[in-house]
KEDREN-168552 format. One record per residue (C-alpha): x, y, z; residue in three letters. Coordinates in steps of 0.02 Angstrom, whole numbers, plus 50000, padded with zeros to 5 digits. Example, Ala and Ser with C-alpha at 12.3 -4.5 7.8 and 13.67 -1.06 7.14 Angstrom:
% residues 2
506154977550390ALA
506844994750357SER
END
This chain:
% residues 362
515215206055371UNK
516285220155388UNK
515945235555375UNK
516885252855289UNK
518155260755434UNK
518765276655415UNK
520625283355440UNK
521295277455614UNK
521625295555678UNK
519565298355664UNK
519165285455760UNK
519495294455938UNK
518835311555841UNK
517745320655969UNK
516325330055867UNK
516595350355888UNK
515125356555995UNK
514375374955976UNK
513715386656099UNK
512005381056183UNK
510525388356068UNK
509145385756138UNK
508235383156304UNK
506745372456329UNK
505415381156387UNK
505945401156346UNK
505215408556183UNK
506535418156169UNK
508195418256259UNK
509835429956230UNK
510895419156149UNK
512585425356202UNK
513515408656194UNK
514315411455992UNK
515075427855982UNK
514095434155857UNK
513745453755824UNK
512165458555904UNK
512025474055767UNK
511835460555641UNK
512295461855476UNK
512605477855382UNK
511025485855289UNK
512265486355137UNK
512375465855139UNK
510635463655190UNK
510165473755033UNK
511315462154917UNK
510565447054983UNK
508775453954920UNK
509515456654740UNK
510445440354709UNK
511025431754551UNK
510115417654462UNK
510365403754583UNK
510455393354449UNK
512115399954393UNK
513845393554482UNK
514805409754594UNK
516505414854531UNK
517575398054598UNK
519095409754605UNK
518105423654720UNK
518905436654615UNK
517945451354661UNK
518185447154838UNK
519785445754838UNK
520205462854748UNK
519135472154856UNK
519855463455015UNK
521615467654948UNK
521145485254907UNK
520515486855082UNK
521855480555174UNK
523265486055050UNK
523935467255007UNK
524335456754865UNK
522365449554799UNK
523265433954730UNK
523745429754899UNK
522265427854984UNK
521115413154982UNK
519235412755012UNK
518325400855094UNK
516745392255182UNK
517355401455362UNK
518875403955406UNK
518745387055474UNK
518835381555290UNK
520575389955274UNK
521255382755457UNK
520645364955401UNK
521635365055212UNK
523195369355311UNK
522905356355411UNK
522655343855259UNK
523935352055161UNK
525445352755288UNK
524955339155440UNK
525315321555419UNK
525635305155553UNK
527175309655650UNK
526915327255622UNK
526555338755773UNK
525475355555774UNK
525695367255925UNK
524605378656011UNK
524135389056178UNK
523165378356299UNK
521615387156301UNK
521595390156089UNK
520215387655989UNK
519535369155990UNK
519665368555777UNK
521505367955776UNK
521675351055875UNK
520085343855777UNK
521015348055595UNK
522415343655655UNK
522125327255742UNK
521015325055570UNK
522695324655462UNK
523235310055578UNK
524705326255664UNK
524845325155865UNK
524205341355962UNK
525455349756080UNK
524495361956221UNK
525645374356273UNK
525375381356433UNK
524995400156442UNK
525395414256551UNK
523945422156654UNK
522875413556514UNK
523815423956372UNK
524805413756235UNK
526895412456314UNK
527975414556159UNK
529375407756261UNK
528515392256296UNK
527865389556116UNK
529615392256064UNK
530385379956183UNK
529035366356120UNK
529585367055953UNK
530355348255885UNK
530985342955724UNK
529015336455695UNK
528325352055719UNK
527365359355559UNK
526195370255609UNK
525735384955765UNK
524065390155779UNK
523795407955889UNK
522225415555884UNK
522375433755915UNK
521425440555993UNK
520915421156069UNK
519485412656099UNK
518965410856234UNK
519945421056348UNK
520145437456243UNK
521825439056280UNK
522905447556122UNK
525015447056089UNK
525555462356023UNK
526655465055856UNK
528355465055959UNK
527785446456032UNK
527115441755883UNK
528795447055781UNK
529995436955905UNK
528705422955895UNK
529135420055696UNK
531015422955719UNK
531235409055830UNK
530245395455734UNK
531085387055602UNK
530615390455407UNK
529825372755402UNK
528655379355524UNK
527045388255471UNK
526305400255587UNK
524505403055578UNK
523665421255646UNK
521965418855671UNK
521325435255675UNK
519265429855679UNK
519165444255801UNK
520415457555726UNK
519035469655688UNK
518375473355879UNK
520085476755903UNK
520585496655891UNK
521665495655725UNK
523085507155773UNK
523245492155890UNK
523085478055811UNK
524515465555737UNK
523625462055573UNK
525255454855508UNK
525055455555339UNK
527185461055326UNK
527465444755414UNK
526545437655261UNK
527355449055136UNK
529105445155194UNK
529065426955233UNK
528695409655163UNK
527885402755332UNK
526635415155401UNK
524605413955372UNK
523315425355427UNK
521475422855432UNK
519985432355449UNK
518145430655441UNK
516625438255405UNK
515715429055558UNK
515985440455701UNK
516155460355668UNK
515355458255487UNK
513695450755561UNK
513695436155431UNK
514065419855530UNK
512455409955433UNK
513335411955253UNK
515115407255308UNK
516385416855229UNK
518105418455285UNK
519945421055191UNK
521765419555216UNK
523265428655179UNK
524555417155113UNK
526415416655048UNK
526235413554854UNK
526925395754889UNK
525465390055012UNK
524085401554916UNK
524695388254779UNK
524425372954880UNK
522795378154974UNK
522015382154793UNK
522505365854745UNK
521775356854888UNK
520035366254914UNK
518415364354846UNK
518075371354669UNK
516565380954718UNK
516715385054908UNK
516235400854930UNK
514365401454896UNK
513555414354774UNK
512455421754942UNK
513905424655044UNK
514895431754901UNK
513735445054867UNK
513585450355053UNK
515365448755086UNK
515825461554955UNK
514305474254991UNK
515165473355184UNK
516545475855145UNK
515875495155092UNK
515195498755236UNK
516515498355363UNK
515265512555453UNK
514285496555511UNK
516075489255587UNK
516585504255661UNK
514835503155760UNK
515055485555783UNK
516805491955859UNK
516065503855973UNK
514485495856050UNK
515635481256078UNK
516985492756169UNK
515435501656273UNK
514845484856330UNK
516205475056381UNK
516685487056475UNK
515115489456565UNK
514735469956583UNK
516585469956655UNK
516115482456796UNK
514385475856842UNK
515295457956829UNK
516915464156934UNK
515415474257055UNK
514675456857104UNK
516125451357172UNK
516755437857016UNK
518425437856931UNK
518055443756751UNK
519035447656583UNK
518815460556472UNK
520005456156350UNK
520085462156171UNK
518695451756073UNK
516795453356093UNK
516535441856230UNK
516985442456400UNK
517715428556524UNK
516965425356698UNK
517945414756814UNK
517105406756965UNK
517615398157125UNK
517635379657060UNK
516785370756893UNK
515135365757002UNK
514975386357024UNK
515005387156830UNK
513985371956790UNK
512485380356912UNK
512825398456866UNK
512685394856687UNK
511015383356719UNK
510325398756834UNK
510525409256670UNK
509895397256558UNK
508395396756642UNK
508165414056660UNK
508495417356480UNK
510215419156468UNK
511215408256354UNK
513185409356390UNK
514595396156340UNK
515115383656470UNK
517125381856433UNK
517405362656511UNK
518145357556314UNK
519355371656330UNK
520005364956478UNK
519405381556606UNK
518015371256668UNK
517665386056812UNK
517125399056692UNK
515995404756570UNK
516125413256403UNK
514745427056395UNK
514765437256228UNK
514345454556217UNK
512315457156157UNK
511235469356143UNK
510865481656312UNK
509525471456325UNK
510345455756344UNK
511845462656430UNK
510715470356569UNK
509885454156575UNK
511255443756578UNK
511755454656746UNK
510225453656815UNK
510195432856796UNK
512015432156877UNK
511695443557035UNK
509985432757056UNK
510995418357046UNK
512425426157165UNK
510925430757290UNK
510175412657294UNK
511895405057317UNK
512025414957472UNK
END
């Protein structure tokens, strides 16, 4: 008897893995494996979550209120943006919506795993283009660019190595790709970055028919467990993406957060600065112990070791002293580790578990 099969392009579909959670045996570890905002959510959502809606009653499908408040924030267009379940949501319709067989999506070599899932979902082939000093090379995206090309993905700031283009690379970026080709800026880390700073790129969006940005309220916003996330879109794609996604998926929880957030950008301008004081700091007592470490411009820092069986025991060492960081062998930098920034706590603990494992490997 035969049994149901699935699209062929899902057969060879590696699951995506998170960060380690937990470790047997510790109560309690520092979980600094996800990138999440060790300030937590604001007070402001927290208090919105205690005073929801009948949860009987459906949320607003079209996220209205969201969306005006984003676009007052940000000063853009509110029917061009598109809510979601994460900002994964949003990366995974343009995938649906604009990837087919014979298709090809682009992106750096050390991007975020969810484009090549998404992509390779929608039956598209996944290009890795090599990067400079482990920062995204606009020359070589530009030169990988083919007739089947539909789609670059660039996470800016990027996970996991923190490095960031600025608007000048970003601007030459577009120019060269052809208007077929869709550029996606995944900006899931925009808000750690200093705004006079940061390419947001919302004229790229304004003034073009091929550029998406993303956000989400995961990271600086302290709201990873209700999933919310959005999009900035040309009116042409905002069309097709509203088309394509769920009626209702943005839940009535994370609406009601995300808009009491989004008033309290005191909470993300803390966010901003214990994030700045810390990386910093776990960058000089990282540099100090004699590793190779990036600061970068996200909350997370990279910490490169002398081969992958380094890595593999460091990050066991501070497992088992109750440090959780993010082993990197499915990004393809098997010799280092992802540590995100946590609370002093777990920042001087994380120090303390890599210069005890430095000491024993001596």
């Amino acid at each position: 008897m035969s049994a149901p099969r699935p699209r062929p392009p899902l057969f060879d579909l590696p699951p995506y893995i998170g960060g380690r959670e937990s470790v047997e045996g510790i109560a309690d570890p520092y979980k600094l494996s996800a990138n999440e905002n060790p300030l937590g959510a604001s007070p402001a959502a927290l208090a919105a979550l205690a005073d929801l809606p009948s949860l009987a009653i459906y949320p607003d499908g079209g996220a209205r209120a969201l969306r005006d408040k984003l676009a007052a924030l940000n000063g853009i267009e509110a029917d061009r943006i598109i809510c979601g379940n994460g900002s994964d949501d949003i990366l995974q319709l343009l995938a649906q919506a604009y990837l087919a067989t014979g298709d090809n999506m682009l992106h750096s070599a050390h991007g975020f795993l969810i484009y090549k899932l998404a992509s390779r979902a929608a039956g598209a082939d996944t290009i890795s283009v090599p990067e400079k000093d482990l920062t995204a090379d606009v020359d070589a995206l530009l030169a990988s660019v083919d007739d089947a090309t539909k789609i670059v993905f660039l996470a800016n700031p990027n996970n996991p190595t923190g490095t960031m283009l600025g608007r000048d690379a970003i601007a030459r970026l577009h120019a060269g790709l052809p208007d077929h080709v869709i550029l996606v800026l995944d900006g899931a880390y925009a808000e750690y970055v200093e705004p006079d700073i940061y390419p947001h790129g919302f004229d790229l969006v304004d003034d073009n028919a091929n550029v998406v940005t993303t956000r989400t309220f995961s990271k600086a916003y302290g709201l990873a467990g209700l999933r919310l996330g959005w999009g900035y879109c040309p009116p042409g794609i905002a069309d097709v993406l509203n088309r394509l996604r769920a009626p209702f998926n943005v839940n009535q929880a994370a609406l009601c957060a995300g808009l009491a957030a989004l008033d309290d950008q005191a909470h993300i301008t803390r966010s901003r600065a214990h994030n700045t004081q810390w990386r910093d700091w776990l960058c000089q007592q990282i540099g100090g112990l004699g590793l190779a470490v990036r600061g970068g411009q996200a909350n997370f820092v990279l910490i490169e070791f002398a081969s992958p069986e380094q890595a593999q025991a460091a990050e066991a060492a501070m497992c088992a002293h109750g440090v959780i960081p993010r082993g990197l062998a499915a990004y393809d930098l098997p010799h280092a580790l992802r540590l995100s920034v946590g609370t002093q706590a777990g920042n001087r603990a994380a120090i303390d578990a890599l210069a005890g494992f430095l000491d024993t490997a001596k």
